[in-house]
N, C-alpha and C positions, 0 to 999 in steps of 0.2 A: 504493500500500500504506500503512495507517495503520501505524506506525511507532514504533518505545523504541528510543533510541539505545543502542551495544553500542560496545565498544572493538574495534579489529583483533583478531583472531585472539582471540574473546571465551572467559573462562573461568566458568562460574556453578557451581552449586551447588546439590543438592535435597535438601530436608530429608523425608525417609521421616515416611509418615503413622504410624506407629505413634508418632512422638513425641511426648512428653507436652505439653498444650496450655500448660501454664503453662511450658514448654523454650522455649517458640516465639522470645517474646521478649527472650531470652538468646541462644540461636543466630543468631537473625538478626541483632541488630546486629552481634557477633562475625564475622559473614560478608562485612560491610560493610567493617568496618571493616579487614578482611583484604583488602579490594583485588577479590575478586568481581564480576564482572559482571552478574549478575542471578541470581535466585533461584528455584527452584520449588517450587509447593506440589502434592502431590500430594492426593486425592480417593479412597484406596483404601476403597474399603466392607468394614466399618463401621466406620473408624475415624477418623481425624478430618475434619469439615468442611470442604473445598477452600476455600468462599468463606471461611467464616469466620476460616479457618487463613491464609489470604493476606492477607485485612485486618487480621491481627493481626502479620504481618509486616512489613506496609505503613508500619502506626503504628509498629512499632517503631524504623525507619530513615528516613534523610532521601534516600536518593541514587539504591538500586539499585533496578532494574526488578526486580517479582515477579508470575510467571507462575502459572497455574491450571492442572496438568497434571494429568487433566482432566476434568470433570464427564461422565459420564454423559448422550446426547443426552435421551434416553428418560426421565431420574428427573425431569426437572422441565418443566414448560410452558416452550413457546418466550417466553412475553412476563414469567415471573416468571426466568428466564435473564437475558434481555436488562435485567429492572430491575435485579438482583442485578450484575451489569456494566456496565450505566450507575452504579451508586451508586459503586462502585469507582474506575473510570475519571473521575468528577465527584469523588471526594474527592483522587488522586492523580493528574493528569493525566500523560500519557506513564510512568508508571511500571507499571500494570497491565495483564499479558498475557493476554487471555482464552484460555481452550483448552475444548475439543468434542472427544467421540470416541463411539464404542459403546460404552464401559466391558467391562470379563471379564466374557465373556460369562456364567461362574458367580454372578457378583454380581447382574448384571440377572434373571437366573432364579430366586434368590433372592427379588427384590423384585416377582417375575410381570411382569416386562416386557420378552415377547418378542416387535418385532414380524415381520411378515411378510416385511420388507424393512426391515434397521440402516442398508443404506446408502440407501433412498428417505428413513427417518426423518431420519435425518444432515445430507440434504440439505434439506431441508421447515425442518426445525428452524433452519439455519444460516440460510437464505436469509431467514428470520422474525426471528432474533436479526439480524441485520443491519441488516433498513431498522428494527427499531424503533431502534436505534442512533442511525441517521440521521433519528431524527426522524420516520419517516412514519407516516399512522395505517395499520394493516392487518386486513384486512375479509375474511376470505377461510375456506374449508373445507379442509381438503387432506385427504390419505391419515390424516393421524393427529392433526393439531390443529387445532383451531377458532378465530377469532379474531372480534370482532365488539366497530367499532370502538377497536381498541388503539392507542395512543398513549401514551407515556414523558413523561411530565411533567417531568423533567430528564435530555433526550439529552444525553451528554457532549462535550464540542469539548476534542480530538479523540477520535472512539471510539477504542476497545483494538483492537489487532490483535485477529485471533481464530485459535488456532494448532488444528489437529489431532492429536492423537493417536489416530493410528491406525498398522496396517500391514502388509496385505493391498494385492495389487496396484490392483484395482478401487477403495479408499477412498482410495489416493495418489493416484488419478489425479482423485478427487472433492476432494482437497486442495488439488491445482493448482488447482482450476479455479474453486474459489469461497473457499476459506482463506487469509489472508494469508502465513501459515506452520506451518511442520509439526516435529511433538517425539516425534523416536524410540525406542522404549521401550528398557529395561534390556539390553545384550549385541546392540548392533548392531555386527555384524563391518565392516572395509571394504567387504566385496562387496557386504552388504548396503545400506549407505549408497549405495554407486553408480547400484547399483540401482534404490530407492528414489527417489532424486533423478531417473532416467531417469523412473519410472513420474510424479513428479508435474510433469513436464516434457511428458508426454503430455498431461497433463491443462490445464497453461495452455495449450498448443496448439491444442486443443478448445474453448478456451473465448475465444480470443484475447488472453491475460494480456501483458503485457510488462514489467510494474514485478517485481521480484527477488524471490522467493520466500522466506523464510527455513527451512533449515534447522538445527534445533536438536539435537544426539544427544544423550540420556543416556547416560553413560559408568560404570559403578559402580567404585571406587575402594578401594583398599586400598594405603595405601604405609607403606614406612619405610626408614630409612636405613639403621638399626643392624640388622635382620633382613629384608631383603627376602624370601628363603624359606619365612620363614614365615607374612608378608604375604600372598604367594600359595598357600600352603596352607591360611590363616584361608578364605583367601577360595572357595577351590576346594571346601573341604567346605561353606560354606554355599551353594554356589552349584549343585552338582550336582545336586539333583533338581530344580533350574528345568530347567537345559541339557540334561538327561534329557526332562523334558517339550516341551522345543523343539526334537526330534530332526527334526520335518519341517516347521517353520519354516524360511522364507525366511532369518532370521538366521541357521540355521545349517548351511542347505544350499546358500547365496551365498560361506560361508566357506573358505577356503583349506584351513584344518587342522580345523573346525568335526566331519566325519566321524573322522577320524585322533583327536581330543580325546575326542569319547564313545566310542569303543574302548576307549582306556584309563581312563574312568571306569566299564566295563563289568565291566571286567577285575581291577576296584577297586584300577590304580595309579595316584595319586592325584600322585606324583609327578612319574610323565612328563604325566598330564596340564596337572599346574600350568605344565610348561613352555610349554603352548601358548594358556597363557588370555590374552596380550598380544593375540589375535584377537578377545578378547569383553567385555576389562575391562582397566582402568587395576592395573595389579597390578606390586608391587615396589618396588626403591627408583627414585629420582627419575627415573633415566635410564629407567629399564622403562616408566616411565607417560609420560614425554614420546614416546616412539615412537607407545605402543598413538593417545594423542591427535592427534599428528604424522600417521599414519596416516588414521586419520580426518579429519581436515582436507582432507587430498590425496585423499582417495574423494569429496566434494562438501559436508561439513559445513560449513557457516558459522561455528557456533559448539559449543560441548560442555559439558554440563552434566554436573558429577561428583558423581557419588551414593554418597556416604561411607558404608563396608561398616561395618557392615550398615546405614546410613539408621536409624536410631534402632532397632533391634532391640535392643540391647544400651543400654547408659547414656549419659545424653548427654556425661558428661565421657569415655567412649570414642568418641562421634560426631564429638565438638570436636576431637577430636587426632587424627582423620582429618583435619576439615576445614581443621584449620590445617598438615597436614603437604602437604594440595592446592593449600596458598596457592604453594606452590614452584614450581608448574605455569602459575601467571597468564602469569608475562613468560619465558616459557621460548624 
């Protein structure tokens, strides 16, 4: 497995695409310098630029790994991917995480690109972004892209890992089996995580894998000390008509209390349901959010990346004093 070293029991950090480009490099070093283990850049369409937002984070710091969670297979050629990640991986070596997924599905339809098959594309695409990596030339026609003569004029030593986002059964089990590692989206319960880590354990099986998978959760995050209560109520209203839309998601049909929680988001008590979001979010004060993470760890997580509520929705000097009240959670 091509490899960004992580601390035990790693805690990182994603900065929400809606934040302003010129925030980038004020949050990131600040994340750093808070002891972070790695950072993610998201790719939400249409707002900011994954690659560009990640090389702007890159520059901004000296230390921490920052990941790409995660381009779209479909929005770009497998060989203008793989330069755009060779140039990355050549300017900052072992510090850039490339990531791949089918992107919402509402964004790609937006941009008319749906094809027949996300996980043949997925797969076509990764396998293409890889040997150019490695340096090889590739010559070849497939289901969706063409290539003739491609060759990378500065393959990086060593390539980026290359992570999945994705999470459907069938794509984890395509994560095992060709991905270095995989980055679980927003409100992955335990059950889910276990699960998950089954499905793409199927898949290095299939594929013959045996070097360590990485597991990465996004975890979204709302703490405080002086009002936990209402930490989890901030977070419960912004967060209800996702978990509403994820009623027959894996995340929240793997979930213990996941059925029991939209009950009473049905029933508009907002209340009772806050008490059960410790299943789907870092929420409360410190002890709250070390279990929800705790948790997760002991389902098959490696590592847990916290996603400061709202991830730049709101101001970034309200993003930052999430991010610094998460720092509590590093050596917990």
């Amino acid at each position: 497995m091509r490899e960004v070293a992580m601390t035990t029991r790693s805690i990182g950090i994603q900065l929400g695409a809606t934040t302003a480009p010129a925030d980038i490099p004020e949050v990131a070093g600040e994340a750093e310098q808070l002891g972070y283990a790695e950072m993610w850049m998201a790719e939400d369409y249409f707002q900011l630029g994954g690659i560009s937002s990640v090389a702007t984070a890159l520059a901004a710091t000296e230390r921490i790994p920052v990941g790409l969670g995660v381009v779209a297979a479909a929005a770009r050629h497998p060989a203008v991917t793989a330069m755009e990640f060779a140039t990355l991986g050549g300017l900052y070596p072992a510090r850039f995480m490339a990531g791949l997924g089918h992107g919402a599905p509402g964004w790609v339809h937006q941009m008319g690109l749906q094809p027949a098959s996300p996980l043949g594309l997925l797969r076509e695409a990764t396998d293409a972004v890889g040997r150019l990596l490695d340096g090889q030339v590739v010559t070849e026609s497939g289901d969706y892209f063409s290539f003739d003569q491609v060759q990378l004029h500065h393959p990086p030593e060593p390539p980026p890992p290359i992570y999945f986002g994705v999470q459907g059964p069938a794509s984890l089990r395509l994560s095992g089996e060709v991905a270095d590692g995989t980055l679980l989206g927003w409100f992955s319960s335990p059950g889910y995580v276990a699960w998950a880590r089954q499905r793409i354990e199927e898949g290095r099986k299939r594929a013959n894998r045996t070097s360590h998978h990485e597991l990465a959760v996004l975890c979204v995050l709302s703490i405080s000390e002086h009002g936990p209560a209402a930490a989890k109520a901030d977070l419960i209203r912004w967060a209800t008509p996702m978990l509403n839309a994820m009623a027959e998601s894996p995340q929240v049909k793997l979930s213990d209390g996941g059925r029991q929680l939209l009950t009473h988001l049905e029933r508009g008590d907002q209340i009772a349901a806050a008490s059960l979001l410790g299943e789907f979010a870092a929420a409360g004060d410190h002890t709250d959010c070390a279990t929800t993470i705790g948790r997760l760890l002991d389902a098959g997580a490696d590592r847990i990346v916290l996603v400061p509520n709202p991830a730049g929705f709101r101001s970034t000097p309200q993003m930052l004093e999430q991010i610094r009240g998460g720092a509590s959670l590093i050596d917990m």
